[in-house]
C-alpha positions as CSV (number, residue, x, y, z in Angstrom):
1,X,88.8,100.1,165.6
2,X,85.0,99.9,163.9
3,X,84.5,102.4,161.5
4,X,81.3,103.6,160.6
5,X,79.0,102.6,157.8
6,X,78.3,106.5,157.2
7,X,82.0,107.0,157.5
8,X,82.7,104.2,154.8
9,X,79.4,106.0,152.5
10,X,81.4,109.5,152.8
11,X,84.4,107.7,151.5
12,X,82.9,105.8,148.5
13,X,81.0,109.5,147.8
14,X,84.2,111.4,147.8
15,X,86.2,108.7,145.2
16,X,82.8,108.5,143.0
17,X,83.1,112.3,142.7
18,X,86.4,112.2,141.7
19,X,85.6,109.5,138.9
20,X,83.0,111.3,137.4
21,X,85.3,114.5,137.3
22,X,87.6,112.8,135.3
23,X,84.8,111.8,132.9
24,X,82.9,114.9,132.9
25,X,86.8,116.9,132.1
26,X,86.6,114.4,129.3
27,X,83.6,115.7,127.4
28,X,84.2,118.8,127.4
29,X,86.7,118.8,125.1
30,X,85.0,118.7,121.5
31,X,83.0,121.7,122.3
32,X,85.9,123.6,123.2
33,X,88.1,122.2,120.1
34,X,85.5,123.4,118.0
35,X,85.9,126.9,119.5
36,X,89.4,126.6,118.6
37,X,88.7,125.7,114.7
38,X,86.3,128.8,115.1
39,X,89.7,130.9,115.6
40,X,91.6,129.2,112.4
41,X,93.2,126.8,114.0
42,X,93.5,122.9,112.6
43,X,92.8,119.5,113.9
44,X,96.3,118.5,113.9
45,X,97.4,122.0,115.5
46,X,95.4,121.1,118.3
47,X,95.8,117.7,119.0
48,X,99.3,118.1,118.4
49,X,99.6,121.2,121.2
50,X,97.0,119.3,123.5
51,X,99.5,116.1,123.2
52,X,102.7,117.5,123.2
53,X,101.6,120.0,126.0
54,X,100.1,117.3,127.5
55,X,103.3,114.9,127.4
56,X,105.8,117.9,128.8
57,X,103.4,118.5,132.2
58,X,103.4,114.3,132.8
59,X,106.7,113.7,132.4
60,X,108.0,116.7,134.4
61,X,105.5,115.1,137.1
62,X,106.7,111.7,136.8
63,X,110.7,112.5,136.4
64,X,109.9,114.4,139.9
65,X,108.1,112.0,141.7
66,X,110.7,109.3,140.1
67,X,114.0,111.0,141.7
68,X,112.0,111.7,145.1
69,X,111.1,108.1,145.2
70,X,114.6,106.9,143.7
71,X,111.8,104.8,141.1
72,X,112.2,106.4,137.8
73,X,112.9,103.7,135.1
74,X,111.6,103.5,131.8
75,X,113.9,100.4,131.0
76,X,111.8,97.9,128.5
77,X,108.9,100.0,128.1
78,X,108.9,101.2,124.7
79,X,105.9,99.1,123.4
80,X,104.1,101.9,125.7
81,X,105.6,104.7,123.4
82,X,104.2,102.9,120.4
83,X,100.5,101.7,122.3
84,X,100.4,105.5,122.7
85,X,100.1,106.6,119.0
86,X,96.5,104.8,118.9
87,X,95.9,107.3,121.2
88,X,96.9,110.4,119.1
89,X,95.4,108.6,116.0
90,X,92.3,108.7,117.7
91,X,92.1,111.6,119.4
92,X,93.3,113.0,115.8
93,X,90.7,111.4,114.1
94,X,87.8,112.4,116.6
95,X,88.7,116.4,116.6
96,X,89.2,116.2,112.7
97,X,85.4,114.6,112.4
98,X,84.0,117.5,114.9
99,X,84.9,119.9,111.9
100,X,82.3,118.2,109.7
101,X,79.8,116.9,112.2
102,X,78.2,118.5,115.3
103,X,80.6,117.4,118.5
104,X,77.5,115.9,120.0
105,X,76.9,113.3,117.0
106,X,81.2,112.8,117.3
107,X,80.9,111.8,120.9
108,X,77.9,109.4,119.9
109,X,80.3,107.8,117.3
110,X,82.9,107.5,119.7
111,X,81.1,105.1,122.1
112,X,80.8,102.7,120.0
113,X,84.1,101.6,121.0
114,X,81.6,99.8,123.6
115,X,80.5,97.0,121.0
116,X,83.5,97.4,119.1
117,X,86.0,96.2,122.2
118,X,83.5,93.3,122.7
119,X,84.4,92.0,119.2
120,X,87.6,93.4,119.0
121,X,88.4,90.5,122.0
122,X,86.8,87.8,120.3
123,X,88.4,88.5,117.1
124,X,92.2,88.6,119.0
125,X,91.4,86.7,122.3
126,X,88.9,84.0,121.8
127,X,86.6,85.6,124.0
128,X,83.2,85.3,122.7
129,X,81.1,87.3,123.8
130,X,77.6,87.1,126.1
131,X,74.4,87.0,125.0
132,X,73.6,90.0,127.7
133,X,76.9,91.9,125.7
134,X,75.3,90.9,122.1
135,X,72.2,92.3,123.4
136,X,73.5,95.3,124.8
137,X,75.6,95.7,121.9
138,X,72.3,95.7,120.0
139,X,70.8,98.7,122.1
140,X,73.7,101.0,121.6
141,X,73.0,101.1,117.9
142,X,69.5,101.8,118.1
143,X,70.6,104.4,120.7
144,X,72.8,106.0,118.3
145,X,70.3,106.1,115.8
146,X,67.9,107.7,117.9
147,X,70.8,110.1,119.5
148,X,71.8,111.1,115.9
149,X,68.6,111.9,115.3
150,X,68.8,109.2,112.1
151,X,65.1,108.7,111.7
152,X,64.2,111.6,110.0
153,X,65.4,112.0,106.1
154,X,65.7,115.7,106.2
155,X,68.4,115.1,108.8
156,X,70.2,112.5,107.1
157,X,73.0,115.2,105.6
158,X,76.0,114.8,107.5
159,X,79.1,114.7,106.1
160,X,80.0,111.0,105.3
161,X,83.9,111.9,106.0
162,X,82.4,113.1,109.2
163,X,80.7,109.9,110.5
164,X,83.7,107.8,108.7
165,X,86.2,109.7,111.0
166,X,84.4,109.7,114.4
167,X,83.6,105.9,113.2
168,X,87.8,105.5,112.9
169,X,88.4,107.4,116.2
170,X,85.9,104.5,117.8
171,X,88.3,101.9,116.1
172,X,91.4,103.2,117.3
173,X,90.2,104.5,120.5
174,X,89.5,100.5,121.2
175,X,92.9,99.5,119.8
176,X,94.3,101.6,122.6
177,X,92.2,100.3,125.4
178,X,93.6,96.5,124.5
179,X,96.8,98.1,124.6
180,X,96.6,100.2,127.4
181,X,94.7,97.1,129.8
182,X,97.6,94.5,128.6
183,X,101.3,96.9,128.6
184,X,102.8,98.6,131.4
185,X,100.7,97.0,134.3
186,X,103.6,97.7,136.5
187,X,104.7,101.2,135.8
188,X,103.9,104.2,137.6
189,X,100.7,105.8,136.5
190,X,102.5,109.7,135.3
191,X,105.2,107.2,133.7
192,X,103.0,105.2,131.9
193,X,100.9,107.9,130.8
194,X,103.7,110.4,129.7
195,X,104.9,107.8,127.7
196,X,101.8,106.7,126.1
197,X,100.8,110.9,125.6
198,X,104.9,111.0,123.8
199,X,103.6,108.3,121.4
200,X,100.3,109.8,120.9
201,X,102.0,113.6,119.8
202,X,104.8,111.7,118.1
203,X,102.2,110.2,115.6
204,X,100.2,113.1,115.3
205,X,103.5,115.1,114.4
206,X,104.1,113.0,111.5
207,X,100.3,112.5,110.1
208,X,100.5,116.7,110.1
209,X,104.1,117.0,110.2
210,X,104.2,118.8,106.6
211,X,100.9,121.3,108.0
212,X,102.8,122.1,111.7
213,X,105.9,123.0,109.8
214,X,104.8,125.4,107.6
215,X,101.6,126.4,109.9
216,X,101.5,130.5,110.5
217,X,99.9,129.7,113.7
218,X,102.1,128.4,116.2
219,X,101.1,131.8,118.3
220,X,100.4,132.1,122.1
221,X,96.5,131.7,121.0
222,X,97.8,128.0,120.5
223,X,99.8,127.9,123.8
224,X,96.5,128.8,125.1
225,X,94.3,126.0,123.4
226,X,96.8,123.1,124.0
227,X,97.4,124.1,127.4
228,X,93.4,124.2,128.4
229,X,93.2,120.7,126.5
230,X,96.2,119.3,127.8
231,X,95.4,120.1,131.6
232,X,91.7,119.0,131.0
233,X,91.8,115.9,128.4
234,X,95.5,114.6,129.4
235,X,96.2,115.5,132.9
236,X,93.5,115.6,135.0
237,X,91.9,112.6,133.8
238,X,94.7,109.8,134.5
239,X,94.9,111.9,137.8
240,X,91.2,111.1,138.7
241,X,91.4,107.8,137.5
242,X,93.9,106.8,139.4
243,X,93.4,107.9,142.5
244,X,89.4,107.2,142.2
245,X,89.3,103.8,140.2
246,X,91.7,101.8,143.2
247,X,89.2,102.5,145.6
248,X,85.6,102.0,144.2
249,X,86.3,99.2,141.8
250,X,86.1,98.7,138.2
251,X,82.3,98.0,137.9
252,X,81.4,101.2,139.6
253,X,84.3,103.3,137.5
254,X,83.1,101.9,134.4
255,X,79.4,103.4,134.7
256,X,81.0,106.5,135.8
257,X,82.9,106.7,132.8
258,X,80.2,106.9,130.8
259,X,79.0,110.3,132.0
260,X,81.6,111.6,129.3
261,X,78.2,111.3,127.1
262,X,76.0,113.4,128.6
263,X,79.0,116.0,129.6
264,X,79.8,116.4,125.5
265,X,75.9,116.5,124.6
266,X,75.6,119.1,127.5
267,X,78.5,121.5,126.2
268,X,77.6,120.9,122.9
269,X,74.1,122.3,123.7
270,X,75.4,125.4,126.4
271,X,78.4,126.1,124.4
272,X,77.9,125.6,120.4
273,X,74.4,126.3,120.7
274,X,73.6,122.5,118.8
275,X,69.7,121.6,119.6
276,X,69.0,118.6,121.2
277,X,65.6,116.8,121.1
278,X,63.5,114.5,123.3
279,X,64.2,111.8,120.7
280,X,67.9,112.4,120.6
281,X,68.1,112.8,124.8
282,X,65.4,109.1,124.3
283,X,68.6,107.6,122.8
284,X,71.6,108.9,125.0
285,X,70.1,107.5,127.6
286,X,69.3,104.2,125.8
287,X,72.7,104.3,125.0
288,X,74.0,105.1,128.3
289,X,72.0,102.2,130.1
290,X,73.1,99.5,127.8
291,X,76.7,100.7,129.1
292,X,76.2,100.3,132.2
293,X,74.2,97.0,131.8
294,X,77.3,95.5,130.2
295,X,79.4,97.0,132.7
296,X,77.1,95.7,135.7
297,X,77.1,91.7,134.1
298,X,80.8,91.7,133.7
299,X,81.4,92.5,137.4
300,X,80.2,93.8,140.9
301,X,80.6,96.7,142.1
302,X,83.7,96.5,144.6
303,X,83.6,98.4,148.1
304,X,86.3,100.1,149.8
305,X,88.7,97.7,151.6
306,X,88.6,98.2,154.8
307,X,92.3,98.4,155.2
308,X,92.5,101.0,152.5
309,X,90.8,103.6,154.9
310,X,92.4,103.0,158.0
């Protein structure tokens, strides 16, 4: 049976929409985090709810669809539990910086995990990288310049910790992508991720572990932060990824992904109230075309199988 090109187009529409969900649920999160701080609430109370919220949601999904499907084995995959504090160290790190920075300039800082996993596999993998990466590499600094509105001296008083944290987030944001793209291949998606979400709010724990002890606000306010967070930076995401990714390919999901730019800069702006100007919006998208240009030479977009449709 012939299916339709137009058929095939509302296909590929529906799983691009569900990508950039997952991306847009991403950026939303520093705006909101700051919110929280607003209330009294700390970095590590946050990150911690967000993760441990997070972990207790995936692995009551995965221990369900494990006993339905008679699959549930987490036999040999405890390097995942330890891949996943990267995770929380980042994700630490990034909500601590948005207390001295504006979350737009954090989410800036964060992308350059983009150059930073290019040399962080040559360094560990031999693989050096292209001249159209190097060049594109080049581009996202002078975007991030331009986006954190560097240019001008009177705007050059940001907290150093600040822009050394969301720097630090970057760095171990990339150390879990080289973990997470080389462990746990062949585990189920929930079971993979509530594993790596357990690591992530283990380690935050014990970085805050004396502060969440002692803290006077583990309240339902709390509840209510970590459970927002968790549902929108922890569950929802994997969810879109992997049910979105499969079917339009890697190059296409990559240049989705980074949508998660403009999402932060745009609740930043609606929601905190931080001004954005022509210059700065002259470098997101600076930044956000190199992206894609690295993402574009590394691979073709894939198409829908037609089997996978049937």
């Amino acid at each position: 049976m012939e299916i339709s090109l137009n058929y095939i187009k509302n296909i590929m529409t529906k799983y691009i929409i569900i990508v950039a969900l997952g991306a847009l649920s991403y950026g939303m999160l520093s705006s909101f985090a700051k919110i929280a701080y607003g209330q009294g609430y700390t970095a590590g109370e946050i990150t911690f709810a967000q993760a441990f919220i997070g972990a207790v949601i995936l692995w009551t999904i995965a221990i369900f669809r494990g006993l339905k499907n008679k699959s549930f084995n987490l036999k040999g995959n405890w390097k995942l539990l330890l891949a996943g504090t990267s995770m929380g160290s980042s994700a630490y790190t990034y909500y601590l910086s948005v207390e001295y920075i504006p979350a737009s300039l954090a989410i800036i800082l964060l992308m350059q995990m983009t150059w930073m996993s290019t040399l962080a596999e040559w360094i560990f993998f031999n693989k050096k990288p292209s001249k159209i990466e190097i060049s594109a590499s080049f581009f996202i600094v002078i975007g991030t310049v331009l986006a954190g509105n560097l240019l001008k001296a009177e705007n050059l008083n940001f907290s150093l910790l600040g822009i050394g944290l969301g720097l630090s987030s970057a760095l171990l944001y990339t150390c879990y992508v080289l973990f997470t793209s080389k462990l746990g291949n062949d585990v189920p998606m929930f079971e993979k991720s509530a594993l790596m979400t357990t690591g992530s709010a283990l380690m935050i724990l014990i970085i805050n572990l004396k502060s969440i002890t002692t803290s006077t606000h583990l309240d339902l306010g709390l509840l209510k932060w970590g459970t927002f967070l968790a549902i929108f930076g922890t569950v929802i995401p994997p969810i879109c990824f992997t049910t979105g990714m499969p079917k339009i390919g890697a190059g296409l999901s990559s240049i989705l992904l980074t949508l998660e730019l403009p999402a932060a800069i745009f609740f930043a702006h609606i929601i905190l109230k931080e001004q954005i100007s022509f210059l700065q919006i002259s470098g997101i998208a600076i930044m956000i075309g190199a992206i894609v240009f690295i993402n574009l030479s590394k691979k073709p977009i894939q198409k829908i199988p037609q089997e996978s449709i049937l």
